[in-house]
C-alpha beads as a LAMMPS data file, in Angstrom:
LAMMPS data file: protein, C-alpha beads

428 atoms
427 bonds

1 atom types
1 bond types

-500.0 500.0 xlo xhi
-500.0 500.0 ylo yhi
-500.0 500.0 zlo zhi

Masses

1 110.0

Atoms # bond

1 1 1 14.191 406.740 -344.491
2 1 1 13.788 404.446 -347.315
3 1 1 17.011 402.193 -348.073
4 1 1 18.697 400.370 -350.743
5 1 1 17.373 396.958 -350.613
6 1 1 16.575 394.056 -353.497
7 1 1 13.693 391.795 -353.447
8 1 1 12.828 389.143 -355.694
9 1 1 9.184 387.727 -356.252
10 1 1 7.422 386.165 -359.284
11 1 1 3.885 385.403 -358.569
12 1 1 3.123 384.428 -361.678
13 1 1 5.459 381.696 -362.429
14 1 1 4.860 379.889 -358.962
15 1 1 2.403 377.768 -360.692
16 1 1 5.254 375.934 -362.924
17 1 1 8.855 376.895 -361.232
18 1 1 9.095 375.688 -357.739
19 1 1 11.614 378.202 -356.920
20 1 1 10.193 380.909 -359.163
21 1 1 12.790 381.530 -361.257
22 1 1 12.898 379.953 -364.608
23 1 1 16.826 378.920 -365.574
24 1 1 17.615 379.024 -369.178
25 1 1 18.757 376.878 -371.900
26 1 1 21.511 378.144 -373.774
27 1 1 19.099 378.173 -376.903
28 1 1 16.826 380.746 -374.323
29 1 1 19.314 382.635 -372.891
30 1 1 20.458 383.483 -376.894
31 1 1 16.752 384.340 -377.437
32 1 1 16.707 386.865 -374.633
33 1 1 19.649 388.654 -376.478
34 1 1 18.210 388.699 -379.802
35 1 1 14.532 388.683 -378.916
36 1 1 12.386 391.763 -380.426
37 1 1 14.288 395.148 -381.374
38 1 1 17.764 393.726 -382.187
39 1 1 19.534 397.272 -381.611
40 1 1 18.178 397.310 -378.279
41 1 1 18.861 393.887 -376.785
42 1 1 19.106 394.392 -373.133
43 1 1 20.697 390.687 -372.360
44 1 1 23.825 390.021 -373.723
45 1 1 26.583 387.172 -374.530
46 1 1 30.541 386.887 -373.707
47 1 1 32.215 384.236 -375.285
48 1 1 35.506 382.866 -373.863
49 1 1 38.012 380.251 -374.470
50 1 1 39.602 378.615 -371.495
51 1 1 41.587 376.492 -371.077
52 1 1 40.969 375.334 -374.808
53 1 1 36.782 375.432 -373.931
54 1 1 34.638 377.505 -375.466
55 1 1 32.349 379.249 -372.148
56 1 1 29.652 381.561 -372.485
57 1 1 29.011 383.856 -370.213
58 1 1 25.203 386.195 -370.055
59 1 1 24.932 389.375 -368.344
60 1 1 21.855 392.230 -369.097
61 1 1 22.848 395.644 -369.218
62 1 1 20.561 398.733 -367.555
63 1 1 17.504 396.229 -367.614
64 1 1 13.929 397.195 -366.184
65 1 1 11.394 395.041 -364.542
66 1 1 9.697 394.088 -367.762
67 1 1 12.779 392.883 -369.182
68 1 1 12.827 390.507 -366.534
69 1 1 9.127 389.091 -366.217
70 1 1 8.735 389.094 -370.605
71 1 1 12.157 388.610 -371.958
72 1 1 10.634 386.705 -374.892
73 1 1 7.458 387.763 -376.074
74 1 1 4.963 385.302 -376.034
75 1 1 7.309 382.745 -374.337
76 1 1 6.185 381.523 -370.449
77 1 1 9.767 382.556 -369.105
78 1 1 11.422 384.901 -367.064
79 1 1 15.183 386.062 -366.983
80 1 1 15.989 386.677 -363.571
81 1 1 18.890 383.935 -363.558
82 1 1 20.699 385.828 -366.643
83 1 1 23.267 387.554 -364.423
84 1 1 26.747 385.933 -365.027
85 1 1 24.825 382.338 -366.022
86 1 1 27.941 380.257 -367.868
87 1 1 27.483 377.530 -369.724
88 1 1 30.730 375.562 -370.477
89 1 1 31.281 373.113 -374.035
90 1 1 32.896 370.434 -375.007
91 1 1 35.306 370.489 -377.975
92 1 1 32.375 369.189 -380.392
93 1 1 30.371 371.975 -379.580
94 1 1 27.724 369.776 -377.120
95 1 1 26.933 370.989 -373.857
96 1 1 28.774 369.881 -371.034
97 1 1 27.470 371.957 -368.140
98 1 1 25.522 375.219 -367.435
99 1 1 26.325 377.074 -364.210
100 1 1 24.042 379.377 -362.252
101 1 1 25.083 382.418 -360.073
102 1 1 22.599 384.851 -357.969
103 1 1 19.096 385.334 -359.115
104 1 1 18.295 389.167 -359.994
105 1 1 16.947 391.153 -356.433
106 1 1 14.889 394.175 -356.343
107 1 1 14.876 396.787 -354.508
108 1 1 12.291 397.812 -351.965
109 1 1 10.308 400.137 -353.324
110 1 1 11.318 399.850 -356.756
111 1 1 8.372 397.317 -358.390
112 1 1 5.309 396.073 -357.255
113 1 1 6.337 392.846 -355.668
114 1 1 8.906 394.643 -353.655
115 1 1 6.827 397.066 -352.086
116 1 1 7.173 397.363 -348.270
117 1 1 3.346 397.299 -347.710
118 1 1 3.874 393.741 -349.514
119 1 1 6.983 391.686 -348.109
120 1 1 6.267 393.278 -344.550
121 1 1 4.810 390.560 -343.228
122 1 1 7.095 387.230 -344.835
123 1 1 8.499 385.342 -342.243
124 1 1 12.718 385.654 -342.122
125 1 1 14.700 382.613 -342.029
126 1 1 17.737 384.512 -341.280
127 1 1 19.601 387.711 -341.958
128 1 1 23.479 387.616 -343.903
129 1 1 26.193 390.297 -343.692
130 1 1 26.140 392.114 -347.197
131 1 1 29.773 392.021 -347.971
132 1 1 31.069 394.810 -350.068
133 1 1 33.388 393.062 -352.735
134 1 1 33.201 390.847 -356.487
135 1 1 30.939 388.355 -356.513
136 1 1 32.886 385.116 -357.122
137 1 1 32.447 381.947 -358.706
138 1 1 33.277 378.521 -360.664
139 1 1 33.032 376.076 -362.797
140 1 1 34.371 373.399 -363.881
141 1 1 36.224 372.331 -367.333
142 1 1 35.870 368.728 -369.466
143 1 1 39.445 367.829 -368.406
144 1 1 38.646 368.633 -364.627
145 1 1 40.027 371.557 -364.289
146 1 1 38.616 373.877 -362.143
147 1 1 38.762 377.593 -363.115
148 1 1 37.083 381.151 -361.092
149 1 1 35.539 383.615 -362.468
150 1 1 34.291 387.259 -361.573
151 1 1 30.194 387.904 -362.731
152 1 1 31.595 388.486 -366.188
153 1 1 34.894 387.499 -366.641
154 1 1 37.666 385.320 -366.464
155 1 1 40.427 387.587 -367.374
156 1 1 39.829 390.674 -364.875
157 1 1 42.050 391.655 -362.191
158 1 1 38.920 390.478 -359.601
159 1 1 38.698 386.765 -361.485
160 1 1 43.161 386.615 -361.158
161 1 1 42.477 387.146 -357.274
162 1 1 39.436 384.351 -357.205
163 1 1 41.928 381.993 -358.854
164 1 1 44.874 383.133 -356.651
165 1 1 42.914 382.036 -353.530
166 1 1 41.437 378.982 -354.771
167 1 1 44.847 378.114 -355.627
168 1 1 46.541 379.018 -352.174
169 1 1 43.733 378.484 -349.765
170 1 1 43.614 374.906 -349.394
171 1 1 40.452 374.891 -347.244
172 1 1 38.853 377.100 -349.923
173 1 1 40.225 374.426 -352.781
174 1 1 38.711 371.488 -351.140
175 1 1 35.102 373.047 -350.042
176 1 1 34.691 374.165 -353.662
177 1 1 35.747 371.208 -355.326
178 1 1 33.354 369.288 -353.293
179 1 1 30.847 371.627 -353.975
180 1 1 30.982 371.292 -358.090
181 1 1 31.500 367.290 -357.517
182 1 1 28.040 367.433 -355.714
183 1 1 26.144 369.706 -358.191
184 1 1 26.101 372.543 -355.852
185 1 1 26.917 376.739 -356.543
186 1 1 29.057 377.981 -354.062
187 1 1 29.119 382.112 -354.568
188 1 1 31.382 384.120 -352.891
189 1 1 32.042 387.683 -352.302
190 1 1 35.608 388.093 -353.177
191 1 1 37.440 390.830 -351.142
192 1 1 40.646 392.682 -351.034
193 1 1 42.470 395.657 -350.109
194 1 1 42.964 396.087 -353.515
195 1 1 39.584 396.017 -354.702
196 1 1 37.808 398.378 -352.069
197 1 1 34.344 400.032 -352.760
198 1 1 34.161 401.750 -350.072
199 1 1 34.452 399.066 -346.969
200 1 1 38.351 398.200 -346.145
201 1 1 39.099 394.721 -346.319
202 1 1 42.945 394.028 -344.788
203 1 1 43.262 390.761 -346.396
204 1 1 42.429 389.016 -349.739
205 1 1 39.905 386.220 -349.174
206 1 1 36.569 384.555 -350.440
207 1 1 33.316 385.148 -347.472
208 1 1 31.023 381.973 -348.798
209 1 1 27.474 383.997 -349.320
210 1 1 25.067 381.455 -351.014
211 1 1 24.806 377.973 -351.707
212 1 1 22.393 377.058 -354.437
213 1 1 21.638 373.479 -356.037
214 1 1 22.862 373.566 -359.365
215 1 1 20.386 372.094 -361.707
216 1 1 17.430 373.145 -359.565
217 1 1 18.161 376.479 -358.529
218 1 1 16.757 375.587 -355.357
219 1 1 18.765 377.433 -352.231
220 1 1 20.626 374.849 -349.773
221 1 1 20.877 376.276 -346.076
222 1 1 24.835 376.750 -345.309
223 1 1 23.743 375.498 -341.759
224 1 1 23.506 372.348 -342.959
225 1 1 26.680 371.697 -344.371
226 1 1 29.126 373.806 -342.063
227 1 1 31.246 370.417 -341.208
228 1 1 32.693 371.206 -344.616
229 1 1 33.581 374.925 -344.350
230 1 1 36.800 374.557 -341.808
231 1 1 38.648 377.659 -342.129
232 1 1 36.288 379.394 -344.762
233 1 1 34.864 383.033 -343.914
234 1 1 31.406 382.770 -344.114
235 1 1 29.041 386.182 -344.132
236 1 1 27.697 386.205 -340.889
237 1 1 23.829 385.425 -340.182
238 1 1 21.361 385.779 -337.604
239 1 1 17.791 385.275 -337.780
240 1 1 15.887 386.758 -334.296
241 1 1 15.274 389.977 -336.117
242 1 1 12.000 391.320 -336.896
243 1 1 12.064 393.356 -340.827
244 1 1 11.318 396.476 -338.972
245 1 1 13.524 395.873 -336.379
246 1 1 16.623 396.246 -339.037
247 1 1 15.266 398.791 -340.497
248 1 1 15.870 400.834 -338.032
249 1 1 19.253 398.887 -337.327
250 1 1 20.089 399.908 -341.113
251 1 1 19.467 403.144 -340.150
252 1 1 21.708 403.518 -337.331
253 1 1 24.747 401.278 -337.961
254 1 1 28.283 402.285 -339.590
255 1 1 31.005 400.995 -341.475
256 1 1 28.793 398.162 -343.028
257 1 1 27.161 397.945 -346.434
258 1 1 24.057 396.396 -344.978
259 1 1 22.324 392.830 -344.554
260 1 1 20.839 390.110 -347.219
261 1 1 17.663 388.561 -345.875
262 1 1 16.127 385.292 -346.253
263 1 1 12.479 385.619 -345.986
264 1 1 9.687 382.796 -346.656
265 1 1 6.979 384.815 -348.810
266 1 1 3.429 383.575 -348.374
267 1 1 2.683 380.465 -350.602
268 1 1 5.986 378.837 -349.008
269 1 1 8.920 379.767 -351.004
270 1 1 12.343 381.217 -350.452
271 1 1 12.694 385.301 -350.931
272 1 1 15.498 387.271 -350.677
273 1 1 16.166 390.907 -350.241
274 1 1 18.828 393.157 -349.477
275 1 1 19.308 396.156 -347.256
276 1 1 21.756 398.782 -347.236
277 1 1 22.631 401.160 -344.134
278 1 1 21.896 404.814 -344.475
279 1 1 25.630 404.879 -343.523
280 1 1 26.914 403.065 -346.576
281 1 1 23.942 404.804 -349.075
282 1 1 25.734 408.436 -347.801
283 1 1 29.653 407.255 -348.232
284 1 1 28.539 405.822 -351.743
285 1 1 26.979 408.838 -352.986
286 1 1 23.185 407.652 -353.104
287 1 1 21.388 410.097 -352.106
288 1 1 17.630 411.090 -352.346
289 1 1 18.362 414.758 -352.150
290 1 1 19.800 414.191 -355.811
291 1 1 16.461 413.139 -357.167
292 1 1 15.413 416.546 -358.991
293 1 1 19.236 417.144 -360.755
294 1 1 18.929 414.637 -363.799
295 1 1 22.610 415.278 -364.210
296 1 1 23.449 413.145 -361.404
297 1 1 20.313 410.452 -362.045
298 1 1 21.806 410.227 -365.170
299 1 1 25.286 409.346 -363.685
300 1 1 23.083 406.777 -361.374
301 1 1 21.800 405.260 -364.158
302 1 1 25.021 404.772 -366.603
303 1 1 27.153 403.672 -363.008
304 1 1 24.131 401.257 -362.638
305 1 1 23.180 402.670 -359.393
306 1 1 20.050 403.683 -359.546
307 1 1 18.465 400.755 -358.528
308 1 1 19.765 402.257 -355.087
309 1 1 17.829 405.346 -355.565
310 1 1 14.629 404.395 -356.008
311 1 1 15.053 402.015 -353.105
312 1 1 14.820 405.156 -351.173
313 1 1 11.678 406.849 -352.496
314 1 1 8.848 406.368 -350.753
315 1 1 6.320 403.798 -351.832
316 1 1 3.821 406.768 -352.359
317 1 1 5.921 408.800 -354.850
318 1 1 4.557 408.037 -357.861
319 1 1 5.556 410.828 -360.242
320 1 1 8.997 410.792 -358.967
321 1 1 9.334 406.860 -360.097
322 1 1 7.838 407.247 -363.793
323 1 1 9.431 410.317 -364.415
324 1 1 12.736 408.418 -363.301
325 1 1 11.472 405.480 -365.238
326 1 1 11.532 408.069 -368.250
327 1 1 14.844 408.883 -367.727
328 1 1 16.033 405.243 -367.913
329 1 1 14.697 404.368 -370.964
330 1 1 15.909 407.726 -372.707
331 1 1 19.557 406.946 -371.425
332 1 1 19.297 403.560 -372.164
333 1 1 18.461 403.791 -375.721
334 1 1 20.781 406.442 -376.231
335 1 1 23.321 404.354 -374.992
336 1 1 22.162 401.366 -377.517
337 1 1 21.849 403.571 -380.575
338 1 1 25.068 404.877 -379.752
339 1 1 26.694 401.676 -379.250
340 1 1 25.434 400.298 -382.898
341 1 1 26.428 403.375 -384.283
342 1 1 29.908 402.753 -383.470
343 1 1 29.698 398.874 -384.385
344 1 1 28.458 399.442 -387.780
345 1 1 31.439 401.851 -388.347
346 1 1 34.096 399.961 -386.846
347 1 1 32.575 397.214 -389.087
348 1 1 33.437 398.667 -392.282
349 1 1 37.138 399.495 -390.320
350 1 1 37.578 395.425 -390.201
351 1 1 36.487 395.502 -394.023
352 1 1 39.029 397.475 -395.064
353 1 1 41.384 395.632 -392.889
354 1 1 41.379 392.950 -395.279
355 1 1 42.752 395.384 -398.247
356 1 1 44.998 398.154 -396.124
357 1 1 47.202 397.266 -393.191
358 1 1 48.717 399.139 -390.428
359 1 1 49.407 403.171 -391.533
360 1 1 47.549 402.934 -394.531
361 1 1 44.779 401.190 -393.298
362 1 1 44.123 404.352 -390.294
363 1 1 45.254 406.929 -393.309
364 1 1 42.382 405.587 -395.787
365 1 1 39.654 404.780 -392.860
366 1 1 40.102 408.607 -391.606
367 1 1 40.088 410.266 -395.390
368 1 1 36.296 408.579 -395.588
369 1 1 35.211 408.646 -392.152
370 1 1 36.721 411.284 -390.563
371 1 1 33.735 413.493 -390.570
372 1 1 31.433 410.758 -388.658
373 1 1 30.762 411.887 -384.870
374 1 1 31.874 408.474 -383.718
375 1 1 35.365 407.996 -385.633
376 1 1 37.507 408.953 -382.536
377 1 1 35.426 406.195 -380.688
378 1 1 35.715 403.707 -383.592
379 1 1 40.037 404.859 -383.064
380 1 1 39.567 404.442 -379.581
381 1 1 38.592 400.841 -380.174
382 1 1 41.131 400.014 -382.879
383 1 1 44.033 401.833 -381.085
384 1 1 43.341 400.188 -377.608
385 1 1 45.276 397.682 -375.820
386 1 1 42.454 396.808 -373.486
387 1 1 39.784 395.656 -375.996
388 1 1 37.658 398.576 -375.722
389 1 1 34.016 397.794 -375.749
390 1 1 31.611 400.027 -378.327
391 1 1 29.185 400.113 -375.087
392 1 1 31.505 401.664 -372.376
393 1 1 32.693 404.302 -374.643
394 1 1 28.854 405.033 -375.282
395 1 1 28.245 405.960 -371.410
396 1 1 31.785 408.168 -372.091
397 1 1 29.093 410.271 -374.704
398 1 1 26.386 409.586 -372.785
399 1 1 28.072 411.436 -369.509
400 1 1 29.471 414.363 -371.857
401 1 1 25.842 415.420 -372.764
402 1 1 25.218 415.462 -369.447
403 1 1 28.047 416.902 -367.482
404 1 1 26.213 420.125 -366.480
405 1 1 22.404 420.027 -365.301
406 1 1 21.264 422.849 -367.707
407 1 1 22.685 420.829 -370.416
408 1 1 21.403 417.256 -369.270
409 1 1 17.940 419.154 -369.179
410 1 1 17.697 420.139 -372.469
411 1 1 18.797 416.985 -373.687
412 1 1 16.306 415.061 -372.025
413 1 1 13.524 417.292 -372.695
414 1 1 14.752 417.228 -376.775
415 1 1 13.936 413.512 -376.433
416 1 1 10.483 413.306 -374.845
417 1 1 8.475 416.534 -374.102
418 1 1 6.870 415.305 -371.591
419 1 1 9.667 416.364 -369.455
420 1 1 9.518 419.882 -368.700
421 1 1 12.131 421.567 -366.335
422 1 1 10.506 425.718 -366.857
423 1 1 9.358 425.680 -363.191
424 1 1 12.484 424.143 -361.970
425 1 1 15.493 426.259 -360.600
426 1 1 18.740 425.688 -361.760
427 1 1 21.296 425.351 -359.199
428 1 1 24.602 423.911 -360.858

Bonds

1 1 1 2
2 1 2 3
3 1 3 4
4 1 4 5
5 1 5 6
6 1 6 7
7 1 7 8
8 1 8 9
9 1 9 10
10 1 10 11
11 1 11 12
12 1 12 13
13 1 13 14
14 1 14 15
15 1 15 16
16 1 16 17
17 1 17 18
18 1 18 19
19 1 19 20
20 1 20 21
21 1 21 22
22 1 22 23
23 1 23 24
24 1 24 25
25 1 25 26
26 1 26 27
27 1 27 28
28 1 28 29
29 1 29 30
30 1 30 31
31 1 31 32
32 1 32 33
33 1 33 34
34 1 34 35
35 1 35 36
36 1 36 37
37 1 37 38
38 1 38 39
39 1 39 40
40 1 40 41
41 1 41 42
42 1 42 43
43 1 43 44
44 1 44 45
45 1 45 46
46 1 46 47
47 1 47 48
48 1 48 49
49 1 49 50
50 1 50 51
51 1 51 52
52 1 52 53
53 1 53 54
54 1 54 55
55 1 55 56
56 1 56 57
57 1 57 58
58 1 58 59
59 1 59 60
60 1 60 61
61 1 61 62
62 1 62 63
63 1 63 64
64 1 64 65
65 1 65 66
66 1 66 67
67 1 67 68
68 1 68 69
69 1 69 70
70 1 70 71
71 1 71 72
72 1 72 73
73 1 73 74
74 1 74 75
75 1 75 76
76 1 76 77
77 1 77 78
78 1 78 79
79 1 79 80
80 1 80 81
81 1 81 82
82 1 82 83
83 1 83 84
84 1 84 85
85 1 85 86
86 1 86 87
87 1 87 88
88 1 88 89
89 1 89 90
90 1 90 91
91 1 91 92
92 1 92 93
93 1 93 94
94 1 94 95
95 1 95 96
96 1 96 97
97 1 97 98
98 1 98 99
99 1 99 100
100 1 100 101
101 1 101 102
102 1 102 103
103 1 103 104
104 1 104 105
105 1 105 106
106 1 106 107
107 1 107 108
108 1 108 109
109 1 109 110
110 1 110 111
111 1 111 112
112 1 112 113
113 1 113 114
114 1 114 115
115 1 115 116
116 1 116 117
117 1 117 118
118 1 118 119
119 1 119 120
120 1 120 121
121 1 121 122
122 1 122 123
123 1 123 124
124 1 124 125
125 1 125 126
126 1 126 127
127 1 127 128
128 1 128 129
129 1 129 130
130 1 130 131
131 1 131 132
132 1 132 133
133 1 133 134
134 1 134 135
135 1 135 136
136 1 136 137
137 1 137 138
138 1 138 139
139 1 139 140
140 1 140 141
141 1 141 142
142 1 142 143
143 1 143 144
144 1 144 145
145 1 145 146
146 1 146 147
147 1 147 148
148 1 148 149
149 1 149 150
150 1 150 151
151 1 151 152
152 1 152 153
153 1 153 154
154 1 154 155
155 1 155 156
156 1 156 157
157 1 157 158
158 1 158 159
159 1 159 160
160 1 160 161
161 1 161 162
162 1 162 163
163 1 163 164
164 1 164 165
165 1 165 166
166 1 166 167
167 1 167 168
168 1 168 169
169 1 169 170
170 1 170 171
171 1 171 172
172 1 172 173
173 1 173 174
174 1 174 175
175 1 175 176
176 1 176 177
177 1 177 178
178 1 178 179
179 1 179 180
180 1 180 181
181 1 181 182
182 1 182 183
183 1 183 184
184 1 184 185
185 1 185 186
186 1 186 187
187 1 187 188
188 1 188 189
189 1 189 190
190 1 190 191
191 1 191 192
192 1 192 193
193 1 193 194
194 1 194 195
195 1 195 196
196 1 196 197
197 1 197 198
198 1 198 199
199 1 199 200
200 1 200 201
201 1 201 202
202 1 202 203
203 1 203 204
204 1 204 205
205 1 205 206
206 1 206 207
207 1 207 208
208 1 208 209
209 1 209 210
210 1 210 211
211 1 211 212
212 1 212 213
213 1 213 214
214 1 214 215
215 1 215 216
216 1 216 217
217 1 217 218
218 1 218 219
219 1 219 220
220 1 220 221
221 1 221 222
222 1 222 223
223 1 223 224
224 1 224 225
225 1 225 226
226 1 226 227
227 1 227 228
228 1 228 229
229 1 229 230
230 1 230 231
231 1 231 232
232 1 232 233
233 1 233 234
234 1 234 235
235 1 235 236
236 1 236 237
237 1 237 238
238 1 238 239
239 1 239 240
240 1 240 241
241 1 241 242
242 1 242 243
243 1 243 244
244 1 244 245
245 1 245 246
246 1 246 247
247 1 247 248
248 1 248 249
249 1 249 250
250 1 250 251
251 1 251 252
252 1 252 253
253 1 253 254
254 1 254 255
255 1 255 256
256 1 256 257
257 1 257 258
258 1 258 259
259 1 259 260
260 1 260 261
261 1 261 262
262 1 262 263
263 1 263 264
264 1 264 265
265 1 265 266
266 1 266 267
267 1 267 268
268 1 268 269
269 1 269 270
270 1 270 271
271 1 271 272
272 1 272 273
273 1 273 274
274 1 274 275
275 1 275 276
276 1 276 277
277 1 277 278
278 1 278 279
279 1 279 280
280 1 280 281
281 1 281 282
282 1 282 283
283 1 283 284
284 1 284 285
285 1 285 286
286 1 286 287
287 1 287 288
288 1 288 289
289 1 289 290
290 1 290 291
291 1 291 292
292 1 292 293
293 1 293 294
294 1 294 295
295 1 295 296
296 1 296 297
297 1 297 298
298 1 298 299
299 1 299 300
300 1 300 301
301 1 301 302
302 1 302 303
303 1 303 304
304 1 304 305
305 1 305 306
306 1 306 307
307 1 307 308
308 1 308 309
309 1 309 310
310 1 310 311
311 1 311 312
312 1 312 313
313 1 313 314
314 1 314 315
315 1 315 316
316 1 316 317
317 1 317 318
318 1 318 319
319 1 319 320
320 1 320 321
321 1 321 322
322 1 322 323
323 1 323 324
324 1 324 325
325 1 325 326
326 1 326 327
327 1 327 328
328 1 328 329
329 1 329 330
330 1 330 331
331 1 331 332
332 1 332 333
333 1 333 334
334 1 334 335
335 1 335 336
336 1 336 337
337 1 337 338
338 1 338 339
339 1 339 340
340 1 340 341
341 1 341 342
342 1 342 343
343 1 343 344
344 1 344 345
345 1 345 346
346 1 346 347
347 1 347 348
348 1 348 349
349 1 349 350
350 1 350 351
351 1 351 352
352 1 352 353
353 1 353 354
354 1 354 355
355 1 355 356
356 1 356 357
357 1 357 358
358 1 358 359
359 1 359 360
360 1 360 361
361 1 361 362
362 1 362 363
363 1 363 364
364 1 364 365
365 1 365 366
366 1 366 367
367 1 367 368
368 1 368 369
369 1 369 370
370 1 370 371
371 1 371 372
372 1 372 373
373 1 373 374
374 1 374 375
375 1 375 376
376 1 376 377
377 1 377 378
378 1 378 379
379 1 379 380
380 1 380 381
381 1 381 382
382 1 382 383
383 1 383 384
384 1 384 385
385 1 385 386
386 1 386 387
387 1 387 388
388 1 388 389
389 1 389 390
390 1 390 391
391 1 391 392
392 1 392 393
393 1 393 394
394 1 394 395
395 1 395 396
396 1 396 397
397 1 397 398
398 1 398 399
399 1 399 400
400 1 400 401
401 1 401 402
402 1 402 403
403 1 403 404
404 1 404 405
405 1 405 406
406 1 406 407
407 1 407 408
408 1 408 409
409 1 409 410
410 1 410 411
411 1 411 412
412 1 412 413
413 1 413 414
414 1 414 415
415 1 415 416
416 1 416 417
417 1 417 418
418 1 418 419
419 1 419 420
420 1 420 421
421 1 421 422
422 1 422 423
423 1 423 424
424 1 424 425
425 1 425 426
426 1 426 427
427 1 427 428
């Protein structure tokens, strides 16, 4: 059986990036977000202010391998370091330092560089537990201060438990405060029984995954520095195991989410995949078997799990993966469409806000908008005490057209034709 696993390889930018991946300016990683089609901007930008310090945070949402490879038409570049990249200001609106997290994987199976038939043979350095947690980070402020943060966020309940160990963990404190002094990315996986997946963690901690030079990108080998870890957890590593040798270990073991490997492609350079165990694919829901009920692809695809799917078809199923690929892009610009939608009209709800307040303001926005399919959204926003975002409540639509496979079906096929379900048995 195919498994979940994430690859990443660039061919064509080992000519001019060392380490393959090309790390952004700010000015870039704004291009990416506004680059082409604006409505259907696949990167996007959180701005925060800690600590009195404006940070901005990038993220991509539902993004494909092209989005990747040709963020910016006509520009040399790739985006593969976009996920959870922060770049941190000083008060007169200069830089003052950019910080990188984990370079995007692929699965095996998914694109062309990830193919079995083509990473088969790269050399592995060594093989890390795949911990089942947050990804955890940090950075550090003008004054010093040093602050963690979730992928995204430095607000969530996951970024309040980073801080809380950083702040009580004094092994943790110092390793990470040498590591920003030195220029160096320390990522974590932060775990907790509070903030299960499906593995059960009894304590609240940080397991050290990665450590990554901070204005190269270039990966530094934990071995090296494990003088400075002390007490610190790290995911543990192996490296005498052949890559189909765990295959068939992901195949057979239990109660783990799988392994991260370290390979050494062939021109030299550092490539890392993941693998998940059959085990963990079957307690988290991803299974195969659910290819042919676009219901529950579409579910995949808004819960951002399909990546897991398609690491399980075979390399040789080539309909399956385009009419998947079809899928994707009909959800996903459903979901963007959607989202605008309900920006433009909460829009003219913030115009009005500067004539009407409170009880008036609701009573005059619902006596001319009342009748638009996204007012209750538009409410949901407005009346919300957890700073609803227009996007999330577009996967709430999104799922509601396609809570019931008959109904998903017809939806689909209303948006390209080329998907025809007449020969395919409904069985709800």
């Amino acid at each position: 059986m195919y498994f979940c696993m994430r690859i990443l390889k660039i061919n064509e930018y080992m000519s001019i990036n060392k380490h393959r991946t090309h790390i952004p300016t700010y000015e870039e990683a704004v291009e990416m977000c506004t680059s082409g089609n604006k409505k259907n901007a696949i990167f996007y930008e959180n701005k925060y202010v800690v600590d009195g310090y404006n940070v901005s945070v990038f993220n991509y949402r539902l993004a494909q391998y092209t989005d990747f490879t040709n963020p910016i038409p006509g520009k040399d570049i790739n985006a593969h370091e976009m996920r959870g990249i922060s770049f941190v200001f000083n008060k007169d609106g200069s830089l003052f330092d950019r910080y990188i997290l984990l370079e995007k994987f692929f699965n095996l199976n998914q694109v062309p560089e990830s193919m079995y038939s083509v990473v088969k043979n790269y050399k592995i350095k060594y093989v890390n537990n795949k911990e089942d947690g947050s990804v955890a980070s940090f950075i550090k402020l003008p004054n010093g201060k040093v602050v963690g943060k979730s992928k995204m966020s430095f607000e969530s309940v996951q970024a309040d438990g980073i801080n809380r160990v950083y702040n009580n963990n004094k092994d943790i404190k110092e390793f990470v405060d040498w590591t920003l002094d030195n220029d160096i990315s320390a990522i974590f996986e932060y775990v907790a029984p509070h903030n299960r997946i499906v593995l059960r963690y009894s304590d609240e901690e940080l397991i050290l995954l990665k450590l990554r030079d901070n204005k190269t990108g270039k990966h530094i080998d934990i071995k090296d520095h494990l003088d400075k870890l002390k007490g610190i957890k790290v995911a543990p590593f192996e490296n005498d195991k052949s890559l189909d040798e765990l295959i068939e270990l992901t195949q057979i073991e239990t109660d783990k989410e799988g392994c991260v490997v370290h390979a050494i492609d062939d021109k030299g350079h550092d490539f890392f995949f993941k693998m998940k165990t059959d085990w963990y694919c079957q307690r988290h829901g991803l299974l195969t078997n659910d290819l042919y009920r676009e219901n529950v692809i579409v579910k995949y695809i808004i819960n951002d799990d399909i990546d897991d799917i398609l690491g399980q078809i075979p390399e040789d199923e080539v309909e399956a993966r385009e009419r998947i690929d079809i899928i994707i892009d009909i959800v996903r610009d459903e979901l963007n469409n959607i989202s605008n939608e309900i920006d433009k009209l909460h829009s003219k709800y913030i115009e009005l806000s500067k004539e009407y307040s409170g009880h008036y303001l609701n009573k005059f926005f619902a006596k001319n908008y009342k009748k638009s399919k996204y007012f209750s959204a538009v409410m949901a926003i407005t009346n919300s005490h957890h700073n609803r975002d227009s996007y999330d409540l577009a996967k709430q639509i999104v799922r509601k057209k396609c809570d019931r496979l008959e109904k998903c079906r017809k939806w689909l096929s209303s948006k390209d034709s080329s998907l025809s379900f007449n020969n395919q048995k409904i069985d709800e």
